[in-house]
N, C-alpha and C positions, 0 to 999 in steps of 0.2 A: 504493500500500500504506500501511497505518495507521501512523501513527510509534507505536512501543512503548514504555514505563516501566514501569520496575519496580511505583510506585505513583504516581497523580493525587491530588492534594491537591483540595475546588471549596471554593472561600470562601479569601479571604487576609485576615480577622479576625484577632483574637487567638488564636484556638484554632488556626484554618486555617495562619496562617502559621509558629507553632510545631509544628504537625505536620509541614510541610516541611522545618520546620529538623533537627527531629527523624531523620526520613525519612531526608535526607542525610548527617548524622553517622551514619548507620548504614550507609551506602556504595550506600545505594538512589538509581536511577535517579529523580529526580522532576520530574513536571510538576504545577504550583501554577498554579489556575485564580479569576480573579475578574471576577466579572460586569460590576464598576464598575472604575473607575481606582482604583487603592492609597493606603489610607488616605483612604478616603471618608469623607462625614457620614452616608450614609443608614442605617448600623446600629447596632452596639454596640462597637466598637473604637474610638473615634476620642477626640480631645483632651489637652488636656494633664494631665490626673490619672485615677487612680480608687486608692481605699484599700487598703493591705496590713495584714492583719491576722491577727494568731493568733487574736482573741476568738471564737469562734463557740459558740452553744451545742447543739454536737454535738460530742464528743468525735473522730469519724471526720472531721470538716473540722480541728479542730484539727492531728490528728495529718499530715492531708495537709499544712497549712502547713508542718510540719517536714521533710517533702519537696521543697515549691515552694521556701523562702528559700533553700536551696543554692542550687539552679537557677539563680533572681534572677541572684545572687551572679557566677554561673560564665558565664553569657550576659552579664551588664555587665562581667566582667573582658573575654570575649573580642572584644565589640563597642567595647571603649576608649571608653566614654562613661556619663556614671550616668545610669541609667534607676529608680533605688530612693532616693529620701529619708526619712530617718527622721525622723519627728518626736516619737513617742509617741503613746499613742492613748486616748481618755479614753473610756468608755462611761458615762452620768448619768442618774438619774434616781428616781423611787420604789424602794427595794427591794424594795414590794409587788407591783410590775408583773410580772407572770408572765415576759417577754420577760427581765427583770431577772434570776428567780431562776434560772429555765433556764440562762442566761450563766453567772450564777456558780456554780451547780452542775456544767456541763462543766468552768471552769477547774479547779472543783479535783479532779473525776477525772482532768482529764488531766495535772495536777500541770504545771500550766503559771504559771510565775514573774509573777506581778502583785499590784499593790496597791489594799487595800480603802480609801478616802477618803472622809472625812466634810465635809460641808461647809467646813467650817473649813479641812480640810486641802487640798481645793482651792483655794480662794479664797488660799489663803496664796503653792500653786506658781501658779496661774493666775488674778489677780484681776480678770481678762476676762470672768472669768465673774460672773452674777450668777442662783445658783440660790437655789432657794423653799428652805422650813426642811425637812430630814427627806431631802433629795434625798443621794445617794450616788455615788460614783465606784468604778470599777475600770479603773486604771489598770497598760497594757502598754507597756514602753518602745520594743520593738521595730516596733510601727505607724509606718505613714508611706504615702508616695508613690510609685505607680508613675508614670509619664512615658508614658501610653497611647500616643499615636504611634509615639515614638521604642521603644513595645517591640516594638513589629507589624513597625514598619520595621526592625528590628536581624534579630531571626527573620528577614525576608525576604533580608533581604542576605546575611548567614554563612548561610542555603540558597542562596545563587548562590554566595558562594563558593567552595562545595561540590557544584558542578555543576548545583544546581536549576533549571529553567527556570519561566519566570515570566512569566506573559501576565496583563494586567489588562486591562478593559473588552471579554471575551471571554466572554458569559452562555453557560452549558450546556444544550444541546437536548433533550437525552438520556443516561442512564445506564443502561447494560443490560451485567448483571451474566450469566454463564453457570458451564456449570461448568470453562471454559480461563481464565477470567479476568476482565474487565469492560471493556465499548467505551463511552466518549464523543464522543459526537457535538456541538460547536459550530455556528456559520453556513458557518465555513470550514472547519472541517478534521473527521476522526472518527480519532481517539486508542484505542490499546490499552493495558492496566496489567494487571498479573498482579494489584493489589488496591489500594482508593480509599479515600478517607478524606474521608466527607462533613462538613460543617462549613458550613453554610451558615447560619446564626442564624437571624433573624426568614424567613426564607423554608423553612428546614428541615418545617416541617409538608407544605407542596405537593410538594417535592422527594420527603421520606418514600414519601407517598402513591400517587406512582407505583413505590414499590419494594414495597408492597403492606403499607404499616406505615403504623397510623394514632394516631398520636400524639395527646394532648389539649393543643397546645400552646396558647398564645395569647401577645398581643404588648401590651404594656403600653409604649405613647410617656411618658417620663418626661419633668421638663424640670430642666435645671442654670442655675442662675443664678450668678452672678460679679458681686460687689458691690466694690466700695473701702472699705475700714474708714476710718474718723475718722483712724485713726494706723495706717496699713501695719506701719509698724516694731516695733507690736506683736504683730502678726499673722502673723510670717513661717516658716517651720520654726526651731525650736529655741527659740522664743520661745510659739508656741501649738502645740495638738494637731490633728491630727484626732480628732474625736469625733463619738460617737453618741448621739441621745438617746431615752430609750426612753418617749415619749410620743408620741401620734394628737391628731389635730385636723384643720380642715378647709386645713390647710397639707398631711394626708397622715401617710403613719406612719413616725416613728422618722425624724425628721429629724438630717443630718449634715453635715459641711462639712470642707474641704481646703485647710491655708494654702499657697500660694505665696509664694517668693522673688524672682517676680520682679511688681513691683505693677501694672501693666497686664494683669498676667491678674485679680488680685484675690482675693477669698475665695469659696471655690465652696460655694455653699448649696445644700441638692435632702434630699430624702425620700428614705429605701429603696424605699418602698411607696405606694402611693393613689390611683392615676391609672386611668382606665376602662381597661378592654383593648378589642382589635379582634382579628376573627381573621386578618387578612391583612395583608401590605405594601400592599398594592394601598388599603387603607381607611386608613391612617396621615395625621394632620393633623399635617405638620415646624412649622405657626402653633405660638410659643410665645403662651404666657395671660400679658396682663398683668397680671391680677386675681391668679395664682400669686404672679407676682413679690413683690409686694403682703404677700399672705397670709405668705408666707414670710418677708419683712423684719416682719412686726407679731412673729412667731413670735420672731427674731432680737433682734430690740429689748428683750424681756421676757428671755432669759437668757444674751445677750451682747451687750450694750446697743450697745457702739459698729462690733461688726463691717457690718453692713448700712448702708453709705452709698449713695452713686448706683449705681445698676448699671450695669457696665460692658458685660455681655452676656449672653443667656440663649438656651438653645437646645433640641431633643428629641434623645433618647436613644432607643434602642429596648429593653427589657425581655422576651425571650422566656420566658416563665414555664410549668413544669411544674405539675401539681396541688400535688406538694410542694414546688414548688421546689427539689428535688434534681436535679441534673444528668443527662442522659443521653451515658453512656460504655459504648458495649459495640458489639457485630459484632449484623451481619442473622442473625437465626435460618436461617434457608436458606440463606444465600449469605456464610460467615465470613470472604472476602476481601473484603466490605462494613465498611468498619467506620464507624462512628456517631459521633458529639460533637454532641451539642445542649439546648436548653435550661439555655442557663446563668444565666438566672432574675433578672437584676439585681444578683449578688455573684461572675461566675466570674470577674473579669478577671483579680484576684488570683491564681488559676489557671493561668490561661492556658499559661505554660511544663510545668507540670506536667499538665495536657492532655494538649495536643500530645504530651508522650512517651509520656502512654500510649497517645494514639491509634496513636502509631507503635510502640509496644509487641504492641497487639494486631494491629496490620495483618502485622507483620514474624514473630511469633511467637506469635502466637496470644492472647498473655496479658500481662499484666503482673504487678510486682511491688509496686503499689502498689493501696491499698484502692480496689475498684467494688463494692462492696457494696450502696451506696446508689444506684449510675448504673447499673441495670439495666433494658432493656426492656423484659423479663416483667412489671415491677408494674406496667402498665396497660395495654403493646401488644396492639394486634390488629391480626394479622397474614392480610390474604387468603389465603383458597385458592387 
């Protein structure tokens, strides 16, 4: 006979492993399912950073930050370890650049607390920098660092805690969804859940497919490089920011970067945006470009002169990208103990905890109380007969 759960989690990512944790703080039975061994390289969850940020220019992501930084907060008091550094968070560049004025017009509907910098006044807090005449700043104090491993691995753990069971390098055969509940089938075993919570990243397009939901996703391999500055010491949290820059070139769009404190990881350099897509896992080249490398230190060199010394390592990312790169969060039209999480586009990591509950929000109740407005199905699904 099938072992039963209340709810199946597939994917132990960012999103996946917060929706278990989720799950079991809400006293549900759960099994968390992952193809690969935990905290893999082959997707979007893995390493030691990705950026926390209020900046966004949509007011309806701003305001979800105001959601997610509790969370943060409340998941690192109970995992007794920091997974959040603050450093500040520096956005620069033309105030002509469309990317620019969008930004600063969300911040200030959302009347979200930051500062306008002018040349001068950067160079004064951070003389790392060496920007062109006319360039501008909006600076958030509250940016910084998440600890990408250590946040997938905390969510995993406080769900075992809390009675989650937890199988890794266990790929799914099958998911068939009825109307008593939904059965997964493995190599070895086939599992019951009265309701699942897909989350499977760069592979969520084929997974969809067979629920009869045909997403436009694609996969955009990014690549993070990790240099040594000239002088670490100037580089560390609370000495430099993460920042964004709001310029294209053939380095990519809207290059950014993340200091560490500890200098064998180094300064992490990489693009938002730029890199070819492919439509599957299966067509993924994990080769980093050394010519990247390259591009992105000439990039480096010209408006923070000393950050880009030797590199120490550089690697792919995977980038699951919607048309809009809006998020998709919502339940199967037919089958509303199906519920969804995909497409988080290259900016959801910052998310992530705040994800996860609404996945378990709507698996558990239908609904949530935080905004899906923007992560709806309906604007592009098609869904078989």
């Amino acid at each position: 006979m099938a072992q039963h759960f209340d709810a199946i989690v597939i994917g132990a990512g960012g999103v996946g492993s917060a929706a278990a944790y989720y799950l079991a703080k809400a006293g549900q039975k759960v099994l968390l399912l992952e193809q690969f061994e935990l905290d893999h390289q082959n997707g979007s969850s893995y390493g030691n950073s990705r950026v926390i940020r209020y900046t966004y220019d949509n007011p309806i992501y701003v305001n979800l930050m105001r959601d997610a930084y509790p969370l943060w907060f409340a998941l690192q008091d109970e995992a007794d370890e920091e997974l959040y550094i603050k450093t500040g968070g520096l956005d620069f560049g033309s105030p002509e650049m469309d990317t620019w004025q969008r930004m600063k017009a969300s911040l200030d509907e959302s009347r979200l607390d930051y500062e306008h910098l002018n040349k001068a006044e950067i160079a004064q807090r951070y003389p790392q920098f060496a920007l062109d005449d006319g360039m501008e700043g909006l600076f958030n104090p509250d940016a910084g660092l998440l600890k990408t491993s250590r946040c997938v691995l905390a969510h995993v753990r406080l769900a075992q805690a809390r009675g989650a069971t937890v199988l890794d390098q266990t790929p799914v055969l099958k998911v068939t969804p009825s109307e008593s509940g939904v059965e997964v089938q493995t190599e070895d075993e086939t599992y019951t859940c009265d309701r699942i919570v897909l989350t499977v990243g760069s592979w969520a397009k084929g997974v969809l497919a067979e629920q009869g939901i045909d997403l436009p996703l694609k996969i955009m391999p990014c690549q993070l490089g990790f240099y040594q500055p000239k002088d670490p010491s100037l580089f560390e949290p609370g000495k430099f920011p993460v920042f964004f820059a709001h310029m294209n070139g053939d380095y990519g769009e809207m290059p950014y970067g993340i200091p560490h404190a500890d200098p064998s990881i180094g300064f992490k350099l990489t693009t938002f945006y730029g890199w070819d897509t492919v439509a599957s896992p299966s067509e993924v080249d994990y080769t980093p470009s050394e010519a990247w490398t390259e591009r992105i230190r000439d990039w480096a060199s010209q408006y923070i002169p000393d950050v880009a010394g030797p590199l120490i390592s550089t690697r792919r990312c995977l980038y699951t990208l919607t048309p809009d790169k809006d998020f998709v969060v919502d339940q199967h039209p037919n089958y509303p103990q199906v519920v969804i999480g995909a497409g988080f586009s290259g900016h959801g990591f910052k998310f992530t905890t705040l994800m996860g509950k609404m996945l378990a929000d709507l698996a558990v109740d239908g609904s949530t109380p935080h905004d899906t407005s923007l992560f709806k199905l309906s604007r592009f699904q098609l869904v078989a007969a």
